[in-house]
C-alpha atoms as a printed R data frame, in Angstrom:
   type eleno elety resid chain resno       x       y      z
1  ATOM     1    CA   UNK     A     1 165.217  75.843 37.507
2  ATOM     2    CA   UNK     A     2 162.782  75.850 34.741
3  ATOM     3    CA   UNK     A     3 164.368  74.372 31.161
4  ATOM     4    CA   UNK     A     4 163.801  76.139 28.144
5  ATOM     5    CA   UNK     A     5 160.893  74.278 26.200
6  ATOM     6    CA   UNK     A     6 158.566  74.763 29.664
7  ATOM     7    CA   UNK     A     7 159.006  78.555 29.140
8  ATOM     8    CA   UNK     A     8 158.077  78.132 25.335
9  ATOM     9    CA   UNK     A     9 155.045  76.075 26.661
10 ATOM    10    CA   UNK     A    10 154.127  78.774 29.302
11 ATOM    11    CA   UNK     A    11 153.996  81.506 26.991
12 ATOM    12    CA   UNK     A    12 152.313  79.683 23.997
13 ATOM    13    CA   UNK     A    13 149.495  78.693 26.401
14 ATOM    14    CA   UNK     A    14 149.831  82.177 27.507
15 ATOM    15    CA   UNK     A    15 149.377  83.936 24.036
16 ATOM    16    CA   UNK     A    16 146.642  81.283 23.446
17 ATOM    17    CA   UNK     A    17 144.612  82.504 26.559
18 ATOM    18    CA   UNK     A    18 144.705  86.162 25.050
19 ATOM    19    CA   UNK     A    19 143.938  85.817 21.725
20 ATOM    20    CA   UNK     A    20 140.414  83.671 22.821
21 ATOM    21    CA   UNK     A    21 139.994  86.322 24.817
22 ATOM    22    CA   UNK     A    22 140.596  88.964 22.452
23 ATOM    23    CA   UNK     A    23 138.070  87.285 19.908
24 ATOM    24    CA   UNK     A    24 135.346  86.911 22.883
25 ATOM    25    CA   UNK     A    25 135.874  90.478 23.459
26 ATOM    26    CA   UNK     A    26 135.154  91.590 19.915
27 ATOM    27    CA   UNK     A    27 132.789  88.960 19.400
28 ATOM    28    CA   UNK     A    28 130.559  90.729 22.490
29 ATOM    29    CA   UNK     A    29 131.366  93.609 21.406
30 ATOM    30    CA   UNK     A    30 129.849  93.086 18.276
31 ATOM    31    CA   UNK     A    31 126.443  91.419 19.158
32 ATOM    32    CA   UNK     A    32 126.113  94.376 21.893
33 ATOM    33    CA   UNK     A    33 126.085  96.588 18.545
34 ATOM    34    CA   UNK     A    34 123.838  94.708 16.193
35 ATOM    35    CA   UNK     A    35 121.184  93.995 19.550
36 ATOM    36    CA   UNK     A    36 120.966  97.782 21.004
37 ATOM    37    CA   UNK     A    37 122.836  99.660 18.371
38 ATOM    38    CA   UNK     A    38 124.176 102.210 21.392
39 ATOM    39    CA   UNK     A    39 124.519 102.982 24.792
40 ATOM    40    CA   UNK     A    40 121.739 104.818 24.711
41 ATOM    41    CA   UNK     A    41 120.046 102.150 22.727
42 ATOM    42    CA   UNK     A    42 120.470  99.818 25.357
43 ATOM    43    CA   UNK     A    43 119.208 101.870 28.110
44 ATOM    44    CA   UNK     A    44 116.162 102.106 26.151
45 ATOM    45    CA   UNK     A    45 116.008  98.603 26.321
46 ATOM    46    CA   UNK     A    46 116.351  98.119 30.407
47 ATOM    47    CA   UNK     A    47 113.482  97.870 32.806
48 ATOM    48    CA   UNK     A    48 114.125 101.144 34.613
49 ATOM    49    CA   UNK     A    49 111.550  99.869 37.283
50 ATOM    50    CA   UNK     A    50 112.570  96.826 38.149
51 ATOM    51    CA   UNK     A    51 116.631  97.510 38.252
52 ATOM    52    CA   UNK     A    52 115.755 100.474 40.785
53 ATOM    53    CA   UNK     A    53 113.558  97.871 42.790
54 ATOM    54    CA   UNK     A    54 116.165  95.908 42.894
55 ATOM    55    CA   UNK     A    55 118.857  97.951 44.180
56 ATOM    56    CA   UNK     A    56 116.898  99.347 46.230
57 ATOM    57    CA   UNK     A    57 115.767  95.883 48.258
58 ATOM    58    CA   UNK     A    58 119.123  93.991 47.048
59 ATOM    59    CA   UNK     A    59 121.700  96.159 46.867
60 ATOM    60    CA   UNK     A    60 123.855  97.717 44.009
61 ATOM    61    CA   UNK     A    61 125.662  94.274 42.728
62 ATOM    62    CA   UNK     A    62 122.116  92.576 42.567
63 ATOM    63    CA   UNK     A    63 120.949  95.275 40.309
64 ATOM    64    CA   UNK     A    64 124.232  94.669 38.084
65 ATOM    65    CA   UNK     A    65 123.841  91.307 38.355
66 ATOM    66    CA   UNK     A    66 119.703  91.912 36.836
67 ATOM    67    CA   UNK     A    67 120.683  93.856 34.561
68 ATOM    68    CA   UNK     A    68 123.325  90.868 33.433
69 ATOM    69    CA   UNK     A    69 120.821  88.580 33.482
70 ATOM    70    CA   UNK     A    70 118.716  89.947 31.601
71 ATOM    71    CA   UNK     A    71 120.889  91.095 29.114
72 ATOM    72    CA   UNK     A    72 123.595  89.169 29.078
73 ATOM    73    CA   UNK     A    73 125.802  90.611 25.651
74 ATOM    74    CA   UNK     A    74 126.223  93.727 28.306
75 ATOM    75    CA   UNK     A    75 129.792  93.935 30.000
76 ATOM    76    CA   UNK     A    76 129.992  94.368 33.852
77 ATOM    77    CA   UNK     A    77 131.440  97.919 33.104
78 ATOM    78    CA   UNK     A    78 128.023  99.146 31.249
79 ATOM    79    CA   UNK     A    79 125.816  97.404 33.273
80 ATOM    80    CA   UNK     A    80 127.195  98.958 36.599
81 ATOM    81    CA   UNK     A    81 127.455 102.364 34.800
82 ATOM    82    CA   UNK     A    82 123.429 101.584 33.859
83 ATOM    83    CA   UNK     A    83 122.711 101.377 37.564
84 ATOM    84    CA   UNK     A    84 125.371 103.978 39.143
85 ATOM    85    CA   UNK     A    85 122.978 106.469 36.880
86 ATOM    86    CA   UNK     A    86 120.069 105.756 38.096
Protein backbone atom coordinates (compact mmCIF):
# COMPACT_ATOMS: atom_id res chain seq x y z
CA UNK A 1 0.00 0.00 0.00
CA UNK A 2 1.33 3.33 -0.83
CA UNK A 3 1.65 5.85 2.50
CA UNK A 4 0.49 9.18 2.28
CA UNK A 5 3.64 11.52 1.74
CA UNK A 6 4.56 9.14 -1.60
CA UNK A 7 1.16 10.27 -3.03
CA UNK A 8 2.00 14.00 -2.09
CA UNK A 9 5.41 13.31 -3.85
CA UNK A 10 3.70 11.70 -6.95
CA UNK A 11 1.49 14.44 -7.60
CA UNK A 12 3.92 17.38 -6.82
CA UNK A 13 6.33 15.83 -9.37
CA UNK A 14 3.26 15.42 -11.34
CA UNK A 15 2.03 19.14 -11.29
CA UNK A 16 5.75 20.00 -11.80
CA UNK A 17 5.89 18.01 -15.16
CA UNK A 18 2.79 20.13 -16.42
CA UNK A 19 3.49 23.38 -15.58
CA UNK A 20 7.24 23.04 -17.58
CA UNK A 21 5.28 21.86 -20.03
CA UNK A 22 2.74 24.40 -20.05
CA UNK A 23 5.53 27.21 -20.16
CA UNK A 24 7.37 25.24 -23.18
CA UNK A 25 4.12 25.27 -24.84
CA UNK A 26 3.58 29.01 -24.63
CA UNK A 27 7.08 29.69 -24.89
CA UNK A 28 6.87 27.90 -28.68
CA UNK A 29 4.02 29.24 -29.15
CA UNK A 30 5.29 32.51 -28.87
CA UNK A 31 8.57 32.42 -30.95
CA UNK A 32 6.32 30.60 -33.77
CA UNK A 33 4.48 34.16 -33.67
CA UNK A 34 7.28 36.67 -33.54
CA UNK A 35 9.37 34.25 -36.47
CA UNK A 36 6.36 33.75 -39.15
CA UNK A 37 3.74 35.98 -37.70
CA UNK A 38 0.89 33.28 -39.13
CA UNK A 39 0.08 30.18 -40.54
CA UNK A 40 0.11 31.51 -43.60
CA UNK A 41 3.25 33.33 -42.77
CA UNK A 42 4.97 30.29 -42.22
CA UNK A 43 3.99 28.55 -45.29
CA UNK A 44 5.48 31.38 -47.02
CA UNK A 45 8.47 30.55 -45.38
CA UNK A 46 8.71 26.56 -46.40
CA UNK A 47 10.53 25.19 -49.38
CA UNK A 48 7.47 23.98 -51.26
CA UNK A 49 9.98 22.06 -53.58
CA UNK A 50 11.94 20.31 -51.55
CA UNK A 51 9.11 19.08 -48.82
CA UNK A 52 7.15 17.61 -51.99
CA UNK A 53 10.55 15.91 -53.08
CA UNK A 54 10.73 14.59 -50.10
CA UNK A 55 7.54 12.97 -49.57
CA UNK A 56 7.48 11.98 -52.57
CA UNK A 57 11.00 9.74 -52.41
CA UNK A 58 10.69 9.42 -48.39
CA UNK A 59 7.46 9.22 -47.47
CA UNK A 60 4.94 11.51 -45.55
CA UNK A 61 6.79 11.42 -41.89
CA UNK A 62 10.17 12.34 -43.68
CA UNK A 63 8.57 15.35 -45.12
CA UNK A 64 7.23 16.25 -41.45
CA UNK A 65 10.24 15.43 -40.11
CA UNK A 66 12.03 18.27 -43.03
CA UNK A 67 9.86 20.47 -42.43
CA UNK A 68 10.86 20.07 -38.43
CA UNK A 69 14.15 20.34 -39.18
CA UNK A 70 14.18 23.03 -40.80
CA UNK A 71 12.00 24.89 -38.79
CA UNK A 72 12.09 23.67 -35.70
CA UNK A 73 9.64 26.44 -33.47
CA UNK A 74 6.84 24.49 -35.76
CA UNK A 75 4.68 21.84 -33.76
CA UNK A 76 4.24 18.29 -35.28
CA UNK A 77 0.48 19.26 -35.73
CA UNK A 78 1.35 22.31 -38.29
CA UNK A 79 4.04 20.77 -39.84
CA UNK A 80 2.00 17.57 -40.84
CA UNK A 81 -0.98 19.85 -41.73
CA UNK A 82 1.91 21.84 -44.07
CA UNK A 83 2.50 18.59 -45.90
CA UNK A 84 -1.13 16.82 -45.80
CA UNK A 85 -1.88 20.18 -48.08
CA UNK A 86 0.34 19.83 -50.40
Amino acid sequence: MIGGMEVTLGLVVTCAVLAASERATRRRKAEFRHTYGTYEGFRRAVDEGRVRSVRRDRGEVAAIKAVRDRHPGVSLRLAKRYVQEL
